[in-house]
Residue frames as a rotation matrix with the C-alpha (Angstrom) as fourth column:
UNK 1
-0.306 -0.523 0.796 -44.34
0.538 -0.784 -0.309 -145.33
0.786 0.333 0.521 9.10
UNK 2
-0.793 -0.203 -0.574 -44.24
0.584 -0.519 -0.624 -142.67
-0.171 -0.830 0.531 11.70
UNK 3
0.213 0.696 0.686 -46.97
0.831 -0.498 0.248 -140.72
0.515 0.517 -0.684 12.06
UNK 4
0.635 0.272 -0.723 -45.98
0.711 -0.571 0.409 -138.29
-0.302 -0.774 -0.556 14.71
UNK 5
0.950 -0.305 0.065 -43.40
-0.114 -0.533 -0.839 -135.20
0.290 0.789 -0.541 13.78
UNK 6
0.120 -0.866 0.485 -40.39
-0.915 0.093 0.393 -135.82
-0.385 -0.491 -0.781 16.27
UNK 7
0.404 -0.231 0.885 -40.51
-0.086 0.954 0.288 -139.34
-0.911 -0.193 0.365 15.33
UNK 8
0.952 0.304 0.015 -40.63
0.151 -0.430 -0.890 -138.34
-0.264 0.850 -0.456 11.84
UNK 9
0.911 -0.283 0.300 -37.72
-0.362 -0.898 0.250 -136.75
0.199 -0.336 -0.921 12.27
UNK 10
0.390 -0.550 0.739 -35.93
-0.679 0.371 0.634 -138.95
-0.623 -0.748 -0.228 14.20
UNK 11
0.757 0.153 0.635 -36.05
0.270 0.812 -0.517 -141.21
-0.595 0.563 0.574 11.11
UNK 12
0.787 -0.498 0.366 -34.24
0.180 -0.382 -0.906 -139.12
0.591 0.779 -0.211 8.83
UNK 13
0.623 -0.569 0.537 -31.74
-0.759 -0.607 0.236 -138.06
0.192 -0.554 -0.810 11.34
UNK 14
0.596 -0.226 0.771 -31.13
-0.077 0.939 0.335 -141.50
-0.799 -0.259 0.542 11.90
UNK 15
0.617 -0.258 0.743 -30.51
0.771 0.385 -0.507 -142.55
-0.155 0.886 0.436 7.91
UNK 16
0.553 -0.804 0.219 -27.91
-0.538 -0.545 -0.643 -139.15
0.637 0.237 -0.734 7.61
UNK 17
0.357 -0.791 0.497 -25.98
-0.900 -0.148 0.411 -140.27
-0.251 -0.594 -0.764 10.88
UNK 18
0.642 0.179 0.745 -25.83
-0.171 0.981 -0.089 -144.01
-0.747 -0.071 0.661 9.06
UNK 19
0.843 -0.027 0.537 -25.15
0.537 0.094 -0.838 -143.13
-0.028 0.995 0.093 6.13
UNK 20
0.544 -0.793 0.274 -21.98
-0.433 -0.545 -0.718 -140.93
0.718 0.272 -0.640 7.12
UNK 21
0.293 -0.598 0.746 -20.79
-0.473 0.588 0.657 -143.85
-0.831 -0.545 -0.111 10.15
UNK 22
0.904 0.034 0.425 -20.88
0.368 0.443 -0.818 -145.91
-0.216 0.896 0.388 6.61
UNK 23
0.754 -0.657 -0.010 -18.96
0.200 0.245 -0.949 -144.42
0.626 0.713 0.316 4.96
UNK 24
0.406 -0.827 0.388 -15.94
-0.886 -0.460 -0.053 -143.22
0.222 -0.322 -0.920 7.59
UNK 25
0.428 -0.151 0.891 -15.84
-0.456 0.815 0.357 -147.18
-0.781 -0.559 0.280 8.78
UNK 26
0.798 -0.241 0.552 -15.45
0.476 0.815 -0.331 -148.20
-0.370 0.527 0.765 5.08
UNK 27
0.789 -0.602 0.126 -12.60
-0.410 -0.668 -0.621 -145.42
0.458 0.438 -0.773 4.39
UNK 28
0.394 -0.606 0.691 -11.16
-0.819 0.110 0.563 -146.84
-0.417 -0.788 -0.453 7.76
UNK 29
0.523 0.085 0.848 -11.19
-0.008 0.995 -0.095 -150.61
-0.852 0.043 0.521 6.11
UNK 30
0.932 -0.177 0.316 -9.86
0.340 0.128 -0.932 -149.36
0.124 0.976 0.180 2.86
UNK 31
0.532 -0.701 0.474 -6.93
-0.729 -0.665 -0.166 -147.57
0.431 -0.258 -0.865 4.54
UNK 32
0.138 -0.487 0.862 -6.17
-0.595 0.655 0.465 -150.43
-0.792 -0.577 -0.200 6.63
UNK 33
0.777 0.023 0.629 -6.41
0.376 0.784 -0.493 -153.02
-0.505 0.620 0.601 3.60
UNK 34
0.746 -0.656 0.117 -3.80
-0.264 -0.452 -0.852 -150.28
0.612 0.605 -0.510 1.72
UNK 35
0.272 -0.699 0.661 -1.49
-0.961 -0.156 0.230 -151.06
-0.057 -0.697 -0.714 4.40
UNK 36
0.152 -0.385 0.910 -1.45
-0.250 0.876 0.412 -154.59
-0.956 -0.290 0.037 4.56
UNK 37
0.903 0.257 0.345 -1.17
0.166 0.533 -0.830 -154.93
-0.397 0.806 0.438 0.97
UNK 38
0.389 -0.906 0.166 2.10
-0.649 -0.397 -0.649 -152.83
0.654 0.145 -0.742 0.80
UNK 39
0.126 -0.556 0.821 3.26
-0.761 0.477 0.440 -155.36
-0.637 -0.680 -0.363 3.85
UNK 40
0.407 0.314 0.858 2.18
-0.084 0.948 -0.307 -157.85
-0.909 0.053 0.413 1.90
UNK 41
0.825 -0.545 0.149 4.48
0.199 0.033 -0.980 -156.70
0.529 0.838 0.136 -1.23
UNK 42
0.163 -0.974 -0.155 7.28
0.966 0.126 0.225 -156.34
-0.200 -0.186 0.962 0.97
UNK 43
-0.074 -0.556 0.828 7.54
0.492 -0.743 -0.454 -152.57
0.868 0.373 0.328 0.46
UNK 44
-0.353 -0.438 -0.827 8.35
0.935 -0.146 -0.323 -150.57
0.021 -0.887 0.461 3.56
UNK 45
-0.961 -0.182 0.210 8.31
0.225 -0.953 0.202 -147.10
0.164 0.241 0.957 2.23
UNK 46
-0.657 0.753 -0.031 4.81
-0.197 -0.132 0.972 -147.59
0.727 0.645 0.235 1.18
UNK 47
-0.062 0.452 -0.890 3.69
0.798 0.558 0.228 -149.78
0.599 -0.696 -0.395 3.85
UNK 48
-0.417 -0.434 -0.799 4.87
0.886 -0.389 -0.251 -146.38
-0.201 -0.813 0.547 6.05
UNK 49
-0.967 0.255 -0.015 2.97
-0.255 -0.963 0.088 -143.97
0.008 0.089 0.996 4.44
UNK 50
-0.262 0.937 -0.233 0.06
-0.051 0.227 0.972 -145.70
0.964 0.266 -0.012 4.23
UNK 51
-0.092 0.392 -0.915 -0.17
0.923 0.379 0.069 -146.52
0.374 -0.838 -0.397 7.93
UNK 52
-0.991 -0.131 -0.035 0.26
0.135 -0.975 -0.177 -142.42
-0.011 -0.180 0.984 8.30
UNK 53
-0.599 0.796 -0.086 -2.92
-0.560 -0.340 0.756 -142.25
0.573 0.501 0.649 6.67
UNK 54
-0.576 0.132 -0.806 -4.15
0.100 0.991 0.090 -144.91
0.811 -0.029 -0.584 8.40
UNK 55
-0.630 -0.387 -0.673 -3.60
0.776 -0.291 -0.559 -144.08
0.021 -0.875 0.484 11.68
UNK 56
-0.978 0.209 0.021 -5.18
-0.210 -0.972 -0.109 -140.50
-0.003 -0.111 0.994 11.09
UNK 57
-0.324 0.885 -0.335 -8.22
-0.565 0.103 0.818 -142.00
0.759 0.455 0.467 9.70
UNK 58
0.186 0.577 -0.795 -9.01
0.622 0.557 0.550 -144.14
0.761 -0.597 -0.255 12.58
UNK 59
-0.759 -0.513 -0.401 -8.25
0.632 -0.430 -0.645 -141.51
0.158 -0.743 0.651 14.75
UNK 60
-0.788 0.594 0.164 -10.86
-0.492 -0.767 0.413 -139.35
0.370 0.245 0.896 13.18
UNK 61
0.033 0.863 -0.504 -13.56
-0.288 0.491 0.822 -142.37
0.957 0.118 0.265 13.66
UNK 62
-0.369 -0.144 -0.918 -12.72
0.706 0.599 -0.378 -142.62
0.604 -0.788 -0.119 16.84
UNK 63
-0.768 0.084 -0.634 -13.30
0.575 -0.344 -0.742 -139.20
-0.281 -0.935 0.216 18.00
UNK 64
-0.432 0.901 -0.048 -16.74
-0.766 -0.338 0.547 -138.87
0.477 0.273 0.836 15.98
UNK 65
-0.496 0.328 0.804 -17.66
-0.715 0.371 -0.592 -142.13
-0.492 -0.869 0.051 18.06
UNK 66
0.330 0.372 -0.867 -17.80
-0.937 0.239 -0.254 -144.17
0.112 0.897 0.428 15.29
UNK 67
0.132 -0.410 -0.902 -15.06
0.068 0.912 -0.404 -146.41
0.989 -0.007 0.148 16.94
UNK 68
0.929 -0.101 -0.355 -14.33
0.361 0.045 0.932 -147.29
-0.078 -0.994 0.079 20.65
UNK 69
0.663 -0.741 0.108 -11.40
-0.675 -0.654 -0.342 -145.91
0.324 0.154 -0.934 21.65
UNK 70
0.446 -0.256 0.858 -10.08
-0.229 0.894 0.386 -149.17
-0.865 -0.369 0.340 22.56
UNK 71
0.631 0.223 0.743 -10.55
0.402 0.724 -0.560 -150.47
-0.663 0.652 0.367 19.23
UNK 72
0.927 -0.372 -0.056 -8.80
-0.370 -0.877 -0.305 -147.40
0.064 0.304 -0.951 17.90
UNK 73
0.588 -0.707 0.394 -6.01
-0.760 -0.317 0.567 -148.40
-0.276 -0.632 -0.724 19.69
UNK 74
0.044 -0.711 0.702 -5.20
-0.134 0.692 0.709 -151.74
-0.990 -0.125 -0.065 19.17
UNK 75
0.849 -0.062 0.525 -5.86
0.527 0.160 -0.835 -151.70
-0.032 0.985 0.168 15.16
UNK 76
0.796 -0.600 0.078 -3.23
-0.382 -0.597 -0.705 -148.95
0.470 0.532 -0.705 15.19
UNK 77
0.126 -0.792 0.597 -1.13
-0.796 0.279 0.537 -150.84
-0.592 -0.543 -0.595 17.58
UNK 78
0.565 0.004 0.825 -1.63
0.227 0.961 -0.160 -153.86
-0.793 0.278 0.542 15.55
UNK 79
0.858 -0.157 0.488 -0.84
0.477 -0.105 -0.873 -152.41
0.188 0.982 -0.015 11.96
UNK 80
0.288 -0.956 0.054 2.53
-0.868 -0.284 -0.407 -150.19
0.405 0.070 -0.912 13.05
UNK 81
0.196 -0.677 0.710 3.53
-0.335 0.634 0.697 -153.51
-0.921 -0.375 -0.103 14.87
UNK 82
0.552 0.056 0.832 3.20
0.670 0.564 -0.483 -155.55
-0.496 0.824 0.274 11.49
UNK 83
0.918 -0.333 0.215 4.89
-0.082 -0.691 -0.719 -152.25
0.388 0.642 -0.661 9.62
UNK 84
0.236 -0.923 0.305 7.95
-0.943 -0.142 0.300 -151.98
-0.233 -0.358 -0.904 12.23
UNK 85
0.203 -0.472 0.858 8.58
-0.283 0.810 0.513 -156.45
-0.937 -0.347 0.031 11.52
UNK 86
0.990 -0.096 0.104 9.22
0.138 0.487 -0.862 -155.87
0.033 0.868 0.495 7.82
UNK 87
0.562 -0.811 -0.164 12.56
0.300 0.015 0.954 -156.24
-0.771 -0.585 0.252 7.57
């Protein structure tokens, strides 16, 4: 254990900024899984609102720096490609 006070500090600061990358990454994963499961029933409509949500939500984790902005990209490029090839 730390003994100094900045380190101290530094600890807890850490375990808040973990504990809220946590949970925006697993919102991101649970959004994306909603999406491919509507592809994956064949339902368009659905498949299209979810990826709304999607989309927004990995936006957000991107510009807390939770995700690269790369990475950002190509999930959302991936998932509207898969949405736009249901037919």
């Amino acid at each position: 254990m730390a003994n100094i006070k900045s380190a101290k500090k530094r600890i807890l600061v850490t375990a808040k900024k973990t504990e809220r990358n946590k949970a925006i990454k697993s919102k991101v994963k649970t959004m994306i899984k909603k999406v491919e499961s509507a592809i994956a029933a064949q339902d368009k409509e659905l498949a299209k609102a979810n990826l709304i949500v999607a989309v927004t939500e990995i936006d957000k984790a991107c510009s807390k720096g939770i995700m690269h902005k790369n990475t950002a990209a190509r999930k959302v490029s991936r998932l509207t490609k898969k949405v736009n090839n249901l037919a």
